[in-house]
TORNU-936948 format. One line per 3 residues: number of its first residue (from 1); their letters; for each residue x, z, y of C-alpha. Coordinates in nm, 4 decimals, padded with zeros to 6 digits, always signed. Example, Ala and Ser with C-alpha at 12.3 -4.5 7.8 and 13.67 -1.06 7.14 Angstrom:
1 = as = +01.2300:+00.7800:-00.4500  +01.3670:+00.7140:-00.1060
//
This chain:
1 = xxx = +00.0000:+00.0000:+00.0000  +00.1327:-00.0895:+00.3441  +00.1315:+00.1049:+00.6689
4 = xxx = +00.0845:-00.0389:+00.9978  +00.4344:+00.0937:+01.1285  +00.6123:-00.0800:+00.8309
7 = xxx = +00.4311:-00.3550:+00.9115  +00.5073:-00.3682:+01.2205  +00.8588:-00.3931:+01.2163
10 = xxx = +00.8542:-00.6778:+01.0147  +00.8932:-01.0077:+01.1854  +00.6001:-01.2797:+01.1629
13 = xxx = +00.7441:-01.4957:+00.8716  +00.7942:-01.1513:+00.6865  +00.4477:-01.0683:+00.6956
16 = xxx = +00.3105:-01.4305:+00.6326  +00.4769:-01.3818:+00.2981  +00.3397:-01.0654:+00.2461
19 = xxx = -00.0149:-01.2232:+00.3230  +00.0706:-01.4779:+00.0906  +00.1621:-01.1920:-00.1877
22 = xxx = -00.1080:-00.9837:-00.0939  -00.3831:-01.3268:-00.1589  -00.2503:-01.3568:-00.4525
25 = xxx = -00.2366:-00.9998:-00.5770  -00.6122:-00.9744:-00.4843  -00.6638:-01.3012:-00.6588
28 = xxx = -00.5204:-01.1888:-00.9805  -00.7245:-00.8293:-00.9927  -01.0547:-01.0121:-00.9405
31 = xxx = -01.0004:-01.2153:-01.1713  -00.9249:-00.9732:-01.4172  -01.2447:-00.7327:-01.3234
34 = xxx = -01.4291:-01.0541:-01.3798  -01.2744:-01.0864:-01.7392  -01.2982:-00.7921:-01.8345
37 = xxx = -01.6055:-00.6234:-01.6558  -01.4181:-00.2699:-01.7047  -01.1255:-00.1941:-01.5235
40 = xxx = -00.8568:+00.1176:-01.5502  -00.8461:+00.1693:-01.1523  -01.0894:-00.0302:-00.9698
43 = xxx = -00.9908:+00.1000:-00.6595  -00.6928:-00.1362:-00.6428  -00.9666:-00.4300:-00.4960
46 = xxx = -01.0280:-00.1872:-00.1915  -00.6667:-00.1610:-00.1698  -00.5672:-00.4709:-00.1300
49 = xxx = -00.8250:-00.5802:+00.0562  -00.7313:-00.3186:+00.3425  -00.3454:-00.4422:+00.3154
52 = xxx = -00.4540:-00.7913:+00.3978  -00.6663:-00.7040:+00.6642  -00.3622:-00.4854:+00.8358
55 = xxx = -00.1157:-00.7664:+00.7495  -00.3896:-01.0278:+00.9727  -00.4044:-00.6980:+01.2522
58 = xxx = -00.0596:-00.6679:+01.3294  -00.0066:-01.0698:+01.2712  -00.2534:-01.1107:+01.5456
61 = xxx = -00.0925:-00.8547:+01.7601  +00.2474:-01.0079:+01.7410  +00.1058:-01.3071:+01.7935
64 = xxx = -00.1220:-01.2799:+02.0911  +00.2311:-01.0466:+02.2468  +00.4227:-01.4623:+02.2314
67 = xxx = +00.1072:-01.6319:+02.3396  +00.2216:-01.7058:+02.7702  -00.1400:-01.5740:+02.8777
70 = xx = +00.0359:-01.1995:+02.8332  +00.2770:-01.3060:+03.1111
//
């Protein structure tokens, strides 16, 4: 699980690789709820959910800080 200050320190292409990894991750664990209807720690889906949306928050933030309308 990530934290926003981790996060934060990382430069864009760092996180766009993490959203990348984190898609994928999510992709995989639905997959196998929908398999196997029964999983050993569902919770993991909420998980990575959240990381993805705080990778697109602080992507967004360091993004709209280079946009020239901040200066």
């Amino acid at each position: 699980m990530y934290k926003a200050k981790e996060l934060r320190d990382q430069s864009i292409e760092e996180l766009e690789a993490a959203y990348t990894d984190s898609c994928k991750r999510l992709f995989e664990l639905v997959n196998q709820f929908k398999a196997h209807k029964k999983r050993e720690k569902p919770h993991e889906i909420k998980h990575a959910r959240k990381d993805i949306a705080r990778i697109l928050t602080v992507l967004s933030e360091k993004r709209s800080d280079l946009s020239p309308a901040n200066t």
